[in-house]
MDAnalysis code that builds the backbone (N, CA, C; Angstrom):
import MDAnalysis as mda
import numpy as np

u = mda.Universe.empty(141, n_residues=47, atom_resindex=np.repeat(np.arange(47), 3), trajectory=True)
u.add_TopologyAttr("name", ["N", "CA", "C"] * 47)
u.add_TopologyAttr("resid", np.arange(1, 48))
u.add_TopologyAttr("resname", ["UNK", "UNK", "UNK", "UNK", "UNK", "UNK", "UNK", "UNK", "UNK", "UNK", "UNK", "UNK", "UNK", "UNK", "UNK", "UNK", "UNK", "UNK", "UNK", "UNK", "UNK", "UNK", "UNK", "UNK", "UNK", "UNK", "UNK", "UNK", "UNK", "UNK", "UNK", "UNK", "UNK", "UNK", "UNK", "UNK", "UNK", "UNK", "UNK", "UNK", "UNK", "UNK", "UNK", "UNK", "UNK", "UNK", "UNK"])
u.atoms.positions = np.array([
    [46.172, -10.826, -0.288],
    [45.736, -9.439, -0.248],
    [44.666, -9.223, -1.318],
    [43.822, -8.464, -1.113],
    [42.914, -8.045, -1.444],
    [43.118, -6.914, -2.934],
    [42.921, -7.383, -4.257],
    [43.202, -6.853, -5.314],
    [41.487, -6.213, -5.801],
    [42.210, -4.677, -6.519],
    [40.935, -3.995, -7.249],
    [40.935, -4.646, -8.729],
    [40.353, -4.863, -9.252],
    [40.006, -4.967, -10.887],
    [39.278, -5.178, -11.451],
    [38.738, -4.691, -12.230],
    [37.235, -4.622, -13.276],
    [36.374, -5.205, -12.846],
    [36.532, -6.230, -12.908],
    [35.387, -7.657, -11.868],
    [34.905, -7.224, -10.756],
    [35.846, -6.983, -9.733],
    [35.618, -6.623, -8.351],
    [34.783, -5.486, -8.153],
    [34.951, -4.474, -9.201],
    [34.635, -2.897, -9.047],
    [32.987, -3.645, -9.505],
    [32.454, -3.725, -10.581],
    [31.404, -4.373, -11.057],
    [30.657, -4.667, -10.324],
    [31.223, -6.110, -9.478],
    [30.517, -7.072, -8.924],
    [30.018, -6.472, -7.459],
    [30.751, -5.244, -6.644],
    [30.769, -4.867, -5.843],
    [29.305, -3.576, -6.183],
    [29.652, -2.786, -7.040],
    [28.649, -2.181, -7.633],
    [27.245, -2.567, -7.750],
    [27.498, -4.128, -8.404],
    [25.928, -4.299, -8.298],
    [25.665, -4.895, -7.315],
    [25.909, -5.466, -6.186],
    [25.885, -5.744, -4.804],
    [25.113, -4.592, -4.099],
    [25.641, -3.443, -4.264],
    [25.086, -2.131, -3.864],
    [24.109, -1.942, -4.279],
    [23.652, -2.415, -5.635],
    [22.593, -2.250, -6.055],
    [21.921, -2.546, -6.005],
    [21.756, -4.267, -5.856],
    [20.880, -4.947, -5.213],
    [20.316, -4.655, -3.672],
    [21.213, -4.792, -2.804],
    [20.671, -3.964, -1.397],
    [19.899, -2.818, -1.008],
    [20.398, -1.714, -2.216],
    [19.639, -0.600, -2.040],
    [17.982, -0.893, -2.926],
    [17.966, -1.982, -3.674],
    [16.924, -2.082, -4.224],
    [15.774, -2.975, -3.260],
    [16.521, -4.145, -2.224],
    [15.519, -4.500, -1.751],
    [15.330, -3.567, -0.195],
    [16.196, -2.987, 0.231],
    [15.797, -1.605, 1.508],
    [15.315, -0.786, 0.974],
    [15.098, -0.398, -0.525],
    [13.931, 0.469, -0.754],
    [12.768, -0.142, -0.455],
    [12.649, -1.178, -1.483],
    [11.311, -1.994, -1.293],
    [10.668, -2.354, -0.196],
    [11.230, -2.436, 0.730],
    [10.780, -3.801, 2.198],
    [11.380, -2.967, 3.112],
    [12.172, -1.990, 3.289],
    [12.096, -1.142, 4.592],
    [11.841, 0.402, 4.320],
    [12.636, 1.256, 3.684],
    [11.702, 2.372, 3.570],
    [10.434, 2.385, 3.254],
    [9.870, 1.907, 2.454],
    [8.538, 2.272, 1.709],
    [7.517, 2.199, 2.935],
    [7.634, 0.816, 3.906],
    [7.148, 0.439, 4.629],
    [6.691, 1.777, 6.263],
    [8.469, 2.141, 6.534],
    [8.363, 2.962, 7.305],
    [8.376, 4.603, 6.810],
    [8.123, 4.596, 5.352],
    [7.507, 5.825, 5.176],
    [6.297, 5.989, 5.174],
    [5.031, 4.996, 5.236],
    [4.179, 4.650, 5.909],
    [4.086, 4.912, 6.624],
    [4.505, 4.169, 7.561],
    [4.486, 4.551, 9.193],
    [4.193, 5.959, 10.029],
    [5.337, 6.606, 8.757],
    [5.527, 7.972, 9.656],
    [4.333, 8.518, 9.015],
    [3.833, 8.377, 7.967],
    [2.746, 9.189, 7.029],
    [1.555, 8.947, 7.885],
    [1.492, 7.615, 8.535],
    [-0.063, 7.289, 9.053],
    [0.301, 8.233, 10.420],
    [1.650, 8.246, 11.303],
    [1.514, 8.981, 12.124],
    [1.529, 10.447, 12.132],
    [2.294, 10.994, 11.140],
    [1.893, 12.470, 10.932],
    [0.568, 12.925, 10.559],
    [-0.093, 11.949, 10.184],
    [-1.819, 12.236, 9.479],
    [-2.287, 12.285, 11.139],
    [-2.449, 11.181, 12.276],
    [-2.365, 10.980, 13.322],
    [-2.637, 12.447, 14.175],
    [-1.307, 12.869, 13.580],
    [-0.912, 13.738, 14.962],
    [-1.695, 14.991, 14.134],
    [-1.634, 15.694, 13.079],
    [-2.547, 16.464, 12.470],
    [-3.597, 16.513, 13.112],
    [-4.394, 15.398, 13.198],
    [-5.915, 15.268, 13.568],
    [-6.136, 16.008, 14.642],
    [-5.567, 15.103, 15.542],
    [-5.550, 15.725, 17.375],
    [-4.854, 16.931, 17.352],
    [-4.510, 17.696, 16.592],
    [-4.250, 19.049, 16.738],
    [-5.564, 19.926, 16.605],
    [-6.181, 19.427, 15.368],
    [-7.039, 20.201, 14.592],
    [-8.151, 20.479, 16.007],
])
């Protein structure tokens, strides 16, 4: 069975941290792009 303790809490923590650090980097940033070049996009052809 599966035990909590100091280690686990930690190690699990920075696990999280790491993941959220490289899906910031390499997938949001990327597709906040995306949407930025397409909202600029769609602006235009309104105007």
């Amino acid at each position: 069975m599966l035990s909590l303790s100091a280690a686990n809490i930690f190690y699990m923590v920075i696990n999280l941290l790491v993941l959220y650090l490289i899906f910031h980097f390499f997938l949001f940033k990327r597709v906040d792009r995306v949407l930025d070049a397409r909202r600029e996009e769609v602006e235009n052809c309104t105007k």
